[in-house]
DOLOLUM-156077 format. One record per residue (C-alpha): residue number from 1; x negated, y negated, z negated; residue in one letter. Coordinates in nm, 2 decimals, padded with zeros to 4 digits. Each point is the difference from the previous one (the first is absolute). Layout:
BEGIN
<pt NUM, <X, Y, Z>, "A">
...
REM end
This chain:
BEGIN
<pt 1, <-09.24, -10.18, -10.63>, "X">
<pt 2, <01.07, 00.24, 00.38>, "X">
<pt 3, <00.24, 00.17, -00.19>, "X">
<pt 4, <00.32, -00.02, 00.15>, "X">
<pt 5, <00.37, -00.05, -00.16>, "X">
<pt 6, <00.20, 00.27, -00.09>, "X">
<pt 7, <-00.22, 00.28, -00.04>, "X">
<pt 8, <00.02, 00.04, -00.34>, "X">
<pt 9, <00.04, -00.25, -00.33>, "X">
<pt 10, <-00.34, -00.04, -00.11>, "X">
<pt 11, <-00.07, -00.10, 00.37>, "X">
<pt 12, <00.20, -00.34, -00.01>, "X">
<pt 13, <-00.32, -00.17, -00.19>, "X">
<pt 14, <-00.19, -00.02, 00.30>, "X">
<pt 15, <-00.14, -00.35, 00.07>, "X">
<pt 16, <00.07, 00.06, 00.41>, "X">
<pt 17, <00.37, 00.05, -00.12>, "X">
<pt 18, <00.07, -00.29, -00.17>, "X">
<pt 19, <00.38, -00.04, -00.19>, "X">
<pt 20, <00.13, -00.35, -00.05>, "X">
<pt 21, <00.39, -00.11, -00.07>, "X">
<pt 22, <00.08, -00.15, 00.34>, "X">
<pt 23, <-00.05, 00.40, 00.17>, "X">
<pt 24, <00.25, 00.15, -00.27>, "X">
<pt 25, <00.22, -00.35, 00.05>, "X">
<pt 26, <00.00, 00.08, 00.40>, "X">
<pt 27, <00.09, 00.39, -00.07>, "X">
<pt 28, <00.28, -00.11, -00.20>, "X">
<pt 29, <00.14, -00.25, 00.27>, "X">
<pt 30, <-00.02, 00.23, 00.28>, "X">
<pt 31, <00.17, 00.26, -00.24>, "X">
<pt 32, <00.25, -00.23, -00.07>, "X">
<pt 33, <00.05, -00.11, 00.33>, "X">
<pt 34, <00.06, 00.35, 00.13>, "X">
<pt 35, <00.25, 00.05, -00.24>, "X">
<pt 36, <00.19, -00.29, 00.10>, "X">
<pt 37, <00.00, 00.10, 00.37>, "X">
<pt 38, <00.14, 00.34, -00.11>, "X">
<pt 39, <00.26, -00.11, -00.17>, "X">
<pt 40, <00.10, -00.21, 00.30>, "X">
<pt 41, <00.06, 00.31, 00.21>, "X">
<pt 42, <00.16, 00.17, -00.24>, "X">
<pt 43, <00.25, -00.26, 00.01>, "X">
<pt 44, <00.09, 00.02, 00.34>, "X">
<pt 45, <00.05, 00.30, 00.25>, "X">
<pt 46, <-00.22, 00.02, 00.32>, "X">
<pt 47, <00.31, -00.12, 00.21>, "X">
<pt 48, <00.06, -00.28, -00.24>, "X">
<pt 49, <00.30, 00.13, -00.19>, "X">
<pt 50, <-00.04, -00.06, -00.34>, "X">
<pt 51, <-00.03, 00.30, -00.19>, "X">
<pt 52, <00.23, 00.10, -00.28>, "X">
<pt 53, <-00.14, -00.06, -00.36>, "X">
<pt 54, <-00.05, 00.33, -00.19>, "X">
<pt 55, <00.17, 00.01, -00.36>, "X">
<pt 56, <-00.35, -00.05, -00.13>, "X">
<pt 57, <00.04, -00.38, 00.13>, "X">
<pt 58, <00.34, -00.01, -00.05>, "X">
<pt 59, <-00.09, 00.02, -00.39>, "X">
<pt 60, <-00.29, -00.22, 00.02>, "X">
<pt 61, <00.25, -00.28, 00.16>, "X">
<pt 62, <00.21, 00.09, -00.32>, "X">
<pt 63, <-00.25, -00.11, -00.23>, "X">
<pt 64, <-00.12, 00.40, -00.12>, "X">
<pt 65, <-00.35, 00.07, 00.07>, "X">
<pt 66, <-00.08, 00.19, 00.32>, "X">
<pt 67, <-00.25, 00.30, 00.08>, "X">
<pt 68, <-00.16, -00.26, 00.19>, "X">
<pt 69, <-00.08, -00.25, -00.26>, "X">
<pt 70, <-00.09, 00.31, -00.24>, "X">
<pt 71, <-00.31, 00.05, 00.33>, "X">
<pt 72, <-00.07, -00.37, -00.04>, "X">
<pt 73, <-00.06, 00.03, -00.38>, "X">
<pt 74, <-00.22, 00.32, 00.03>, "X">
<pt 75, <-00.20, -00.18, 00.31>, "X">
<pt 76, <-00.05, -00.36, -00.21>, "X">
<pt 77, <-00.08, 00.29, -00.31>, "X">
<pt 78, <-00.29, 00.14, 00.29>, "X">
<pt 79, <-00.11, -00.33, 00.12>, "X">
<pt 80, <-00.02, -00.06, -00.34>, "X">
<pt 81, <-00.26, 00.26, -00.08>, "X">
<pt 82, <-00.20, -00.06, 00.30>, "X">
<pt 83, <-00.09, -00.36, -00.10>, "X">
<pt 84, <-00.11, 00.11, -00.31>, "X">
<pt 85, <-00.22, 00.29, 00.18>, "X">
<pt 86, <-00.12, -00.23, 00.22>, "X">
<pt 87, <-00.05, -00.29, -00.27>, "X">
<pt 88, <-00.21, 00.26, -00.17>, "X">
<pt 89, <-00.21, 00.04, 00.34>, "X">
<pt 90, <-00.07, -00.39, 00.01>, "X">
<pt 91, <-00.08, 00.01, -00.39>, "X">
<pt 92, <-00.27, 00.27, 00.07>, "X">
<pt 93, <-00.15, -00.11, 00.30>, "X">
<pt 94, <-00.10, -00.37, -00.19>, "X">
<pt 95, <-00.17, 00.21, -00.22>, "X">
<pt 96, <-00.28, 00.06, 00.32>, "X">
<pt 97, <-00.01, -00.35, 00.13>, "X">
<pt 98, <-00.35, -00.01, -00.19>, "X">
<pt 99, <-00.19, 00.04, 00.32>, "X">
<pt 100, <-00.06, -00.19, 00.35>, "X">
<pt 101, <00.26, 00.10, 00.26>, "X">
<pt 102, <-00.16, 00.27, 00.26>, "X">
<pt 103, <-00.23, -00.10, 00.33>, "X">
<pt 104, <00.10, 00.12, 00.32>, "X">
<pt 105, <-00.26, -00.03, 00.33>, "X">
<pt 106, <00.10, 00.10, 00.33>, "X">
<pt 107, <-00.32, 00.21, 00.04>, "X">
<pt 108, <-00.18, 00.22, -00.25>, "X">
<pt 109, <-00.14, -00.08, -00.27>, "X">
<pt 110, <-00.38, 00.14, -00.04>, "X">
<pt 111, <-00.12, -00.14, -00.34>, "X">
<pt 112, <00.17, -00.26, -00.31>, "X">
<pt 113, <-00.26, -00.17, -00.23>, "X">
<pt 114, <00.14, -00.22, -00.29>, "X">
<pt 115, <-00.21, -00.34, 00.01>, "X">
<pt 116, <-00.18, 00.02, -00.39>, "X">
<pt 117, <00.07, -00.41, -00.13>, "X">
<pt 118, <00.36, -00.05, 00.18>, "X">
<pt 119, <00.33, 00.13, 00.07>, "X">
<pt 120, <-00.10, 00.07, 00.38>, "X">
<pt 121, <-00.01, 00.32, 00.15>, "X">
<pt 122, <-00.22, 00.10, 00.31>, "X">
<pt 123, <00.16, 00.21, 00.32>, "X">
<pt 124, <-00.22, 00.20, 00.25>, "X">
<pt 125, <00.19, 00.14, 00.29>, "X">
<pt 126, <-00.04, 00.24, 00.28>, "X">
<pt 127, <-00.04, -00.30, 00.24>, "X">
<pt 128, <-00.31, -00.12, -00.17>, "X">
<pt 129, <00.16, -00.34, -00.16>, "X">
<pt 130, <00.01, -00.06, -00.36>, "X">
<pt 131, <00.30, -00.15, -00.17>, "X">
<pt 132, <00.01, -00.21, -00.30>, "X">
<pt 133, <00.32, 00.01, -00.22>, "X">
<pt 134, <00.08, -00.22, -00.33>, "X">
<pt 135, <00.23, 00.19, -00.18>, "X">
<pt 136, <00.20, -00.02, -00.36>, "X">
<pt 137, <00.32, 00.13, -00.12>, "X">
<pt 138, <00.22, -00.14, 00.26>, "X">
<pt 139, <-00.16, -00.03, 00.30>, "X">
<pt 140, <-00.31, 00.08, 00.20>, "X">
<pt 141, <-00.12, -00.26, 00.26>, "X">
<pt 142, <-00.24, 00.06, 00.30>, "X">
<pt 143, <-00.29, -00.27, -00.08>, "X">
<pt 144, <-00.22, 00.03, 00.27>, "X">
<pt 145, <-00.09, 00.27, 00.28>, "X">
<pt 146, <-00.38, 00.12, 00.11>, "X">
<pt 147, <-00.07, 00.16, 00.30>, "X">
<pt 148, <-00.32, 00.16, -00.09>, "X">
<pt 149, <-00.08, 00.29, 00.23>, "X">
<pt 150, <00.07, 00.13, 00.30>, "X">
<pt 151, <00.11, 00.32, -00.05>, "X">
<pt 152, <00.15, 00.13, -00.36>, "X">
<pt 153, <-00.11, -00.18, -00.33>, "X">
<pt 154, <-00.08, 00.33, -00.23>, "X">
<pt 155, <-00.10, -00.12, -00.35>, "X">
<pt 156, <00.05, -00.37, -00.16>, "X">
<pt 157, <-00.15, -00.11, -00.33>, "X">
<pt 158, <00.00, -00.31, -00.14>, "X">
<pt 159, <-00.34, -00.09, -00.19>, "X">
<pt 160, <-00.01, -00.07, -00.34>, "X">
<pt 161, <00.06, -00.33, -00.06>, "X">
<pt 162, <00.25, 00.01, 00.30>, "X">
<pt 163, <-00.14, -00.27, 00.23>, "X">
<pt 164, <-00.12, 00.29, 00.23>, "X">
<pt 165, <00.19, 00.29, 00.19>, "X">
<pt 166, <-00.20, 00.28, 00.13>, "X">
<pt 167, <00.16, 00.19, 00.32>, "X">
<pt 168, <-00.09, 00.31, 00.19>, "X">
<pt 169, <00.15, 00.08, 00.34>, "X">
<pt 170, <00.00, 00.32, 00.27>, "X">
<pt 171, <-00.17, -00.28, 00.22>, "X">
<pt 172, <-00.33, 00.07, -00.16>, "X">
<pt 173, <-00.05, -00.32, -00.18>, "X">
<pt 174, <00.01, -00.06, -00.36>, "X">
<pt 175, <00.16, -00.42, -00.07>, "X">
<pt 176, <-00.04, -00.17, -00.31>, "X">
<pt 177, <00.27, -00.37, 00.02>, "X">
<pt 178, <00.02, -00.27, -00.23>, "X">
<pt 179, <00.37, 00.05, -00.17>, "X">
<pt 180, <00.04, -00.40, -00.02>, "X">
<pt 181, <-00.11, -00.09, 00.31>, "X">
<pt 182, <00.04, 00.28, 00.19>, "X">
<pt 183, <-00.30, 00.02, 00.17>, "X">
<pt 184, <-00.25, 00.29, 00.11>, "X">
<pt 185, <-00.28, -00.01, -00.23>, "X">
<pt 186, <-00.18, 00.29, 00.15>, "X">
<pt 187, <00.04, 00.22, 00.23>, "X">
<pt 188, <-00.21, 00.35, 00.04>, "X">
<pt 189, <00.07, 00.10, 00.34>, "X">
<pt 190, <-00.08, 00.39, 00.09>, "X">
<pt 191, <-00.04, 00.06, -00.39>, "X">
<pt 192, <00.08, 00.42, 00.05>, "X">
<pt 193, <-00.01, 00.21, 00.31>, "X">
<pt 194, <00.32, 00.09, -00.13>, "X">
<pt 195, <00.30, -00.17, -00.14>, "X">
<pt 196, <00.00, -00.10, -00.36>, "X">
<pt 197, <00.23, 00.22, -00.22>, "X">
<pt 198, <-00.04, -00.20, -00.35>, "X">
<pt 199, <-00.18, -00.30, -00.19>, "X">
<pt 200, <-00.15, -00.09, -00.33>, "X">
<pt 201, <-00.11, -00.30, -00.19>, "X">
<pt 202, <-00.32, 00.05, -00.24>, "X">
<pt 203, <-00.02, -00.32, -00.07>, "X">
<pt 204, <-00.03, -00.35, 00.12>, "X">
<pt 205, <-00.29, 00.09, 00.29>, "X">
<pt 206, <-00.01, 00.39, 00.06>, "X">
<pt 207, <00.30, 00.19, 00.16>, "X">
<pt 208, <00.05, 00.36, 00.13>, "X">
<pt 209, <00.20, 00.12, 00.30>, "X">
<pt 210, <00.03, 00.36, 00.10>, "X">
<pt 211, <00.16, 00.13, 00.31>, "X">
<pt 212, <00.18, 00.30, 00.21>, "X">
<pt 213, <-00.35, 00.15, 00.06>, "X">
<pt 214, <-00.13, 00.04, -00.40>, "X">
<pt 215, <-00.22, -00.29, 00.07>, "X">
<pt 216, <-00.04, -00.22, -00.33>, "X">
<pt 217, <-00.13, -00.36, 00.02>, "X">
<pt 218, <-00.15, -00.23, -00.25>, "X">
<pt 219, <-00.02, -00.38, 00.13>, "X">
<pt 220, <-00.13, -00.28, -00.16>, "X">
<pt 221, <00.15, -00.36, 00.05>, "X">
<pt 222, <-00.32, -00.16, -00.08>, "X">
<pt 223, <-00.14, 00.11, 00.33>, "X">
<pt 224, <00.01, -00.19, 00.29>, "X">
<pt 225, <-00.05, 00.28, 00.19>, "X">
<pt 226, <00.32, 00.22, 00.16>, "X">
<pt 227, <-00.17, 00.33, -00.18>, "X">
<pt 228, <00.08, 00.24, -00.30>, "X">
<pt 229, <-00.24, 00.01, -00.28>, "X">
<pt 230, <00.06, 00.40, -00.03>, "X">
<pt 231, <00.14, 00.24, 00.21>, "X">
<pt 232, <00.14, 00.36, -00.07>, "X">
<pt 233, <00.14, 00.29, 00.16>, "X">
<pt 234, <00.05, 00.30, -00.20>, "X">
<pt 235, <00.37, 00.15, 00.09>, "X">
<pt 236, <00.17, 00.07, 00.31>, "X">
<pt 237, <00.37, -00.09, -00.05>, "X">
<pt 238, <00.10, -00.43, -00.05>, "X">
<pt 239, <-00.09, -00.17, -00.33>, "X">
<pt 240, <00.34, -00.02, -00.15>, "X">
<pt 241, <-00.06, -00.21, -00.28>, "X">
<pt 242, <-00.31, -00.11, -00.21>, "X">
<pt 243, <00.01, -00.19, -00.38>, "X">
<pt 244, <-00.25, -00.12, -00.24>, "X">
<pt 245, <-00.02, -00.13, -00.38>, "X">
<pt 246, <-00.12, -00.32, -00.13>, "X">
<pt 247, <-00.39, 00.09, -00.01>, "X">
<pt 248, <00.03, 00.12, 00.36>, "X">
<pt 249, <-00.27, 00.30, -00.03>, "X">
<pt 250, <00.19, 00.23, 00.17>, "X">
<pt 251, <00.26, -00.04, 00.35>, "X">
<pt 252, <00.24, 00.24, -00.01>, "X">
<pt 253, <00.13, 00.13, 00.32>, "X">
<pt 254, <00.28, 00.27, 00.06>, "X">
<pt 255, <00.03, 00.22, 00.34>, "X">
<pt 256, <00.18, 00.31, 00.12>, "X">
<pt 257, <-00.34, 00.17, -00.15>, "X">
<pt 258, <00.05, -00.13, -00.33>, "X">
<pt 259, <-00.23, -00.23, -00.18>, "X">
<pt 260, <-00.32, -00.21, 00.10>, "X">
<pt 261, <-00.19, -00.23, -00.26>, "X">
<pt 262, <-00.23, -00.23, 00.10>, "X">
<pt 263, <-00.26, -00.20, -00.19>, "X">
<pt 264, <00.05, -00.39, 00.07>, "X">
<pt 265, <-00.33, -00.08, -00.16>, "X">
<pt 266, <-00.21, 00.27, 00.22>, "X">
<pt 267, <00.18, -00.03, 00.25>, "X">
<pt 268, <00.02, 00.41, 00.05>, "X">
<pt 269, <00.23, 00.30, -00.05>, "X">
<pt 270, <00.07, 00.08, -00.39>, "X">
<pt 271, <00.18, 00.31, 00.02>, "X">
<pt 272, <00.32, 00.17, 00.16>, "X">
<pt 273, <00.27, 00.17, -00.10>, "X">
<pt 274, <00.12, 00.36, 00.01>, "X">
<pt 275, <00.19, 00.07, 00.32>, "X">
<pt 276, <00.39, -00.05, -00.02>, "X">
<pt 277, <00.25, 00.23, 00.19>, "X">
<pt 278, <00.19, -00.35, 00.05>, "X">
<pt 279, <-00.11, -00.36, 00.08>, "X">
<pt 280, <-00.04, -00.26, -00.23>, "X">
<pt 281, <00.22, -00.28, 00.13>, "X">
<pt 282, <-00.05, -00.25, -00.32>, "X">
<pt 283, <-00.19, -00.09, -00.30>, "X">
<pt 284, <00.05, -00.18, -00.32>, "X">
<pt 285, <-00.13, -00.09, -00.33>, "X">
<pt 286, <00.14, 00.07, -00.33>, "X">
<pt 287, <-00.11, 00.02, -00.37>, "X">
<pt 288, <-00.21, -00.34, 00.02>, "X">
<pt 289, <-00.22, 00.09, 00.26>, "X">
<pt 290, <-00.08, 00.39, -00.14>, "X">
<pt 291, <00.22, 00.16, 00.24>, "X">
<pt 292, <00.03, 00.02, 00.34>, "X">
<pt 293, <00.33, 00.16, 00.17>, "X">
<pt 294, <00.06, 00.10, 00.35>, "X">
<pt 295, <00.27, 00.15, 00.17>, "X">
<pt 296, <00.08, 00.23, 00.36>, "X">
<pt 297, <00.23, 00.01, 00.30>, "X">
<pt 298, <00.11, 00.34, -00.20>, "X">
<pt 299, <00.09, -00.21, -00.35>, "X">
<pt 300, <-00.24, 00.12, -00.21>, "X">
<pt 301, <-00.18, -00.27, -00.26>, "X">
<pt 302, <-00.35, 00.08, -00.12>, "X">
<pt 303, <-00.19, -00.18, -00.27>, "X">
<pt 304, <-00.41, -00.05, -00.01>, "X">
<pt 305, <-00.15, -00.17, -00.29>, "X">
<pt 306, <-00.20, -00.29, 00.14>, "X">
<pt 307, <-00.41, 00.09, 00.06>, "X">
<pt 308, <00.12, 00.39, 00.00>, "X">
<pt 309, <00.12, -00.01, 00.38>, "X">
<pt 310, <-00.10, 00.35, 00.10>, "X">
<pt 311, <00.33, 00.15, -00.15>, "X">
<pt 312, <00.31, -00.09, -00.13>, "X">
<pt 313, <00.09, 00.05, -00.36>, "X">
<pt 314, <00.34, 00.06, 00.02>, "X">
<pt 315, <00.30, -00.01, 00.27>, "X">
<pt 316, <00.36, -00.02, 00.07>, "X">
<pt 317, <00.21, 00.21, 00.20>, "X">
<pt 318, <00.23, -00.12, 00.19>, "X">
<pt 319, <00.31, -00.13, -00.08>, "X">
<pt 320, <00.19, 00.06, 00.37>, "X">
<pt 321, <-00.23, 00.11, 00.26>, "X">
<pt 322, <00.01, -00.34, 00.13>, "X">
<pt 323, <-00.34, -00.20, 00.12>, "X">
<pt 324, <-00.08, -00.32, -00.27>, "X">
<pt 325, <-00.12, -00.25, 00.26>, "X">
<pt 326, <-00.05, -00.28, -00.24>, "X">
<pt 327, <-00.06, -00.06, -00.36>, "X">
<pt 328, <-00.02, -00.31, -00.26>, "X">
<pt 329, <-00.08, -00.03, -00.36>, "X">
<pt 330, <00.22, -00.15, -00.18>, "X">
<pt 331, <-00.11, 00.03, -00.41>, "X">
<pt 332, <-00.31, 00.19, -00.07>, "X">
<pt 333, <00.18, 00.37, -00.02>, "X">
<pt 334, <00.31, -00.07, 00.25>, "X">
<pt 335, <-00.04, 00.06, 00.38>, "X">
<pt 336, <00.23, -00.15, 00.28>, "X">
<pt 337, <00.02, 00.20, 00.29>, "X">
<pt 338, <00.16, 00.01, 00.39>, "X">
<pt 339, <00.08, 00.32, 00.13>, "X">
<pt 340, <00.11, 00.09, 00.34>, "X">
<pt 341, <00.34, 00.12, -00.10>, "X">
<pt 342, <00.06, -00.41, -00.03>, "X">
<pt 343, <-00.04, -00.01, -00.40>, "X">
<pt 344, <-00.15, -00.23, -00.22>, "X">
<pt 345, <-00.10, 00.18, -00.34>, "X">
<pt 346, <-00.15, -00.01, -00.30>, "X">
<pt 347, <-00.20, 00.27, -00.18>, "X">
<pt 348, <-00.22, -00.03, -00.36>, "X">
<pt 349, <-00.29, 00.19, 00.03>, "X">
<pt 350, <-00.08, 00.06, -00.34>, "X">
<pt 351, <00.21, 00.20, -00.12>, "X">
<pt 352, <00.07, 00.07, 00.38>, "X">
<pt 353, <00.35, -00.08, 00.04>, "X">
<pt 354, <00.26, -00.13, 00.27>, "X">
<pt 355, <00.16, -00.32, -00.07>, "X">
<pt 356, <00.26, -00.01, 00.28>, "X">
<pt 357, <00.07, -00.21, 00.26>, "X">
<pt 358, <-00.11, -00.39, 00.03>, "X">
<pt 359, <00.12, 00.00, 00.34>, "X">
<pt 360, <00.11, 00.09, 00.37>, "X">
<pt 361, <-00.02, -00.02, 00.36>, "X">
<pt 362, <00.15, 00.19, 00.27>, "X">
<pt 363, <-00.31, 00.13, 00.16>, "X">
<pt 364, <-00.38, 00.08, -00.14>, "X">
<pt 365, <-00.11, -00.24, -00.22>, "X">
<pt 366, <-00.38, -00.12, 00.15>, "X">
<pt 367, <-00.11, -00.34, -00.27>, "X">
<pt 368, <00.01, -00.10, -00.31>, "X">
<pt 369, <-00.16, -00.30, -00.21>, "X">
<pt 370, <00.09, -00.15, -00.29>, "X">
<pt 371, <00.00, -00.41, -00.08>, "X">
<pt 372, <-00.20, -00.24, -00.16>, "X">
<pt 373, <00.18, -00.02, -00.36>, "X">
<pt 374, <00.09, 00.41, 00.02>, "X">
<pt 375, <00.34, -00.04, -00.02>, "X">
<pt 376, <00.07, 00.12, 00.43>, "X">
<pt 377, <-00.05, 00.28, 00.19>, "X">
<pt 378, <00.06, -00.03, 00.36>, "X">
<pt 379, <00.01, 00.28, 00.21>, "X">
<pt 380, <00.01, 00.02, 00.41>, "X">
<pt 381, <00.16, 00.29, 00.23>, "X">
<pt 382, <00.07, 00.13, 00.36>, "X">
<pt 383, <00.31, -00.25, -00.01>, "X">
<pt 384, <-00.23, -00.27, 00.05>, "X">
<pt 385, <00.13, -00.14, -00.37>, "X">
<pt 386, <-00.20, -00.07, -00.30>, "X">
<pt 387, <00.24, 00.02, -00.32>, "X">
<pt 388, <-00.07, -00.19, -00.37>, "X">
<pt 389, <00.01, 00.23, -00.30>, "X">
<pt 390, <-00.01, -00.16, -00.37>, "X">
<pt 391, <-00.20, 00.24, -00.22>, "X">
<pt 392, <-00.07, -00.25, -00.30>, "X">
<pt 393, <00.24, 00.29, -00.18>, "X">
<pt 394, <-00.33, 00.19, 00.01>, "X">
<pt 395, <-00.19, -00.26, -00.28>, "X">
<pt 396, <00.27, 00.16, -00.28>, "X">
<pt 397, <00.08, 00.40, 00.18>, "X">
<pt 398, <-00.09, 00.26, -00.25>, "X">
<pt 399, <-00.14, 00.26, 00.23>, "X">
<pt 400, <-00.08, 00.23, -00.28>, "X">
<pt 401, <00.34, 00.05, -00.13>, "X">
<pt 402, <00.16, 00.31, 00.11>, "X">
<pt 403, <00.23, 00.02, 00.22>, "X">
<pt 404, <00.34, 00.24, 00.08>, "X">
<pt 405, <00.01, 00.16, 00.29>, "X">
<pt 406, <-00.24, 00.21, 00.27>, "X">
<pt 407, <-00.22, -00.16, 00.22>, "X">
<pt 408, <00.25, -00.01, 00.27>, "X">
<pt 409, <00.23, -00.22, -00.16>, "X">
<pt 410, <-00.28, -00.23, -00.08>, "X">
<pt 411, <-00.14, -00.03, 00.35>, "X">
<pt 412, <00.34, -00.12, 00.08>, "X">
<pt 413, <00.02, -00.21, -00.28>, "X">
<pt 414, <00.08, -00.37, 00.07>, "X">
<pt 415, <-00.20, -00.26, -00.16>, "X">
<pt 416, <00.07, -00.33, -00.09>, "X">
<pt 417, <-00.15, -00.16, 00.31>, "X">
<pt 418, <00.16, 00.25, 00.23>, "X">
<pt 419, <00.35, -00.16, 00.20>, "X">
<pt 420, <00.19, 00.29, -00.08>, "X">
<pt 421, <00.06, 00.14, -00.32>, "X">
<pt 422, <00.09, 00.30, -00.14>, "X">
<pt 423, <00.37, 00.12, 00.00>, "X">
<pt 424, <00.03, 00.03, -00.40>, "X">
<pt 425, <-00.16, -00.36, -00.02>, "X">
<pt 426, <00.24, -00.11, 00.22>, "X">
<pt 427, <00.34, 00.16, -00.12>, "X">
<pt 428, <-00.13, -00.12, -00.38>, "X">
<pt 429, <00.09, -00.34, 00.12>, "X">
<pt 430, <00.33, 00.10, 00.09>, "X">
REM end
């Protein structure tokens, strides 16, 4: 969507750290094998005189119990308790084996799109290639590899049905392959002056683009012509994301200068927002399709009702002065969202409330989507990683009920996807 031994207990969970028996058999045999080179020296002086037994040994010979053997006790009583500390380690950690293992590239990753029929899971990186992973609970595989523009792939979606993938790339061009054959469908060479920031599917012929300049483009696949239907420039800064609903009246797009609405149908301006002292970096829809949320590189959540786009109707501070990149729905009132702090959390809007943590990284988070069936979220960083998180917990989580503690605690709060958990979950198995 890297934490490293030692640090502290709830930090053994990682998944980068894994535990098993034959480490702690191997730290035992080197332990032991220290101890029986030590007592060789002691044994003998460094001329190779023997040295003289103390009384302690002398006693032991005689069949009394020596301090020595007393230590042996107390470390077998140690060793002891550290299998069972450890034991408890491997017991936890099975409980989070309910997710795909992570995905590592060498370069970085720019975008992650879960394919909507199967358990495959698209890749667009920094070089301009698109990888395809099959994934489940124990492995993920690299199916196949695209190399799909020349310069680096920005946005992926998969269409609908999933027999499609739509790319954008810095190069200019927007690429649409077939996913079983792997072939270029179509291929809009020079579709912006400037490079494509992000993509959206209306529906099975008409897609929008918008780019670093504010440009926003509707294209329609029915034409055999390289053109947009409609064109619009209304803002200044890049189009950093844009949404619609199922009747597709209105495109939604978010910008450092806050809203901008368009009318699909009449292809024209509908209205924009106030002006925002921060930049809208994503956008999301909540409440079946009567809310739209967006959030800004200063953390701040604001909520329009859909059709009223000129201002907000609520909004959320911020939680810790951190910019939310990303966000994903994950039930009609919960929010999933990656921060640049390289956290993963969850947050109920109504009533407005943090969750805790679903995940981590070690640097800013910059995707998110969620998988066919609901039950993922995978999540990509600067580490060139994306990470699995099970959230089907979320189907049963009371987010009503009241909960102990300040809002601190809770923003630090490990849920159950999260690979660490909480220190008093943690001793409670012990």
């Amino acid at each position: 969507m890297h934490w490293k031994m030692g640090k502290s207990m709830d930090n053994l969970l990682s998944d980068d750290d894994d535990i098993d028996d034959s480490d702690v058999s191997m730290d035992q045999d080197t332990s032991d094998d220290d101890e029986s080179s030590t007592n060789e020296s002691a044994s003998d002086s460094d001329d190779g005189v023997p040295v003289k037994k103390s009384k302690a040994s002398a006693s032991s010979s005689a069949g009394e119990p020596s301090s020595q053997q007393n230590e042996d006790n107390d470390e077998e009583d140690v060793n002891s308790d550290t299998d069972e500390v450890v034991k408890a380690i491997l017991d936890a950690k099975k409980l989070h084996r309910n997710h795909p293992p992570s995905i590592t590239l060498e370069d970085m990753i720019t975008d992650i799109c879960f394919h909507p029929k199967v358990d495959t899971i698209a890749v667009a990186s920094i070089t301009g290639d698109v990888f395809m992973y099959k994934y489940n609970n124990e492995e993920t595989n690299l199916a196949s590899t695209m190399e799909l523009h020349l310069k680096a792939c920005r946005d992926i979606e998969f269409s609908a049905d999933g027999r499609s993938l739509f790319s954008t790339g810095k190069d200019l061009c927007i690429a649409i392959t077939d996913v079983e054959t792997e072939k270029l469908v179509r291929l809009y060479e020079g579709a912006h002056e400037q490079p494509v920031y992000t993509m959206t599917i209306i529906n099975e012929h008409v897609f929008v683009t918008g780019d670093d300049d504010g440009v926003v483009k509707l294209w329609d696949l029915r034409r055999k012509e390289s053109e947009p239907v409609f064109s619009i420039k209304e803002v200044e800064d890049y189009i950093s994301a844009m949404i619609t609903n199922k009747d597709a009246k209105y495109l939604v797009c978010a910008s450092g200068a806050g809203l901008t609405t368009i009318n699909i149908p009449e292809r024209k301006l509908h209205v924009q927002s106030e002006e925002h002292d921060d930049e809208l970096t994503c956008l999301g829809l909540f409440k079946y399709e009567s809310k739209v949320l967006s959030a800004s590189n200063k953390g701040k959540m604001y909520v329009y009702n859909w059709g009223e786009f000129g201002l907000h109707s609520d909004e959320f501070p911020s939680a810790t002065k951190k910019a939310i990149n990303c966000m994903i729905p994950v039930t009609e009132n919960v929010v999933i969202t990656g921060e640049e702090d390289g956290i993963v959390r969850a947050t109920s809007l109504f009533p407005h409330r943090q969750l805790g943590i679903v995940g981590q990284h070690n640097f800013s988070v910059e995707t998110l989507d969620i998988s066919n069936d609901g039950t993922l979220i995978a999540s990509s960083s600067h580490d060139n990683d994306i990470k699995f998180w099970n959230v089907q917990y979320f189907e049963t989580l009371n987010v009503a009920e009241p909960k102990k503690g300040g809002k601190r605690k809770w923003l630090e709060h490990n849920l159950p996807s999260s690979q660490v958990n909480n220190r008093s979950d943690f001793f409670s198995e012990l």
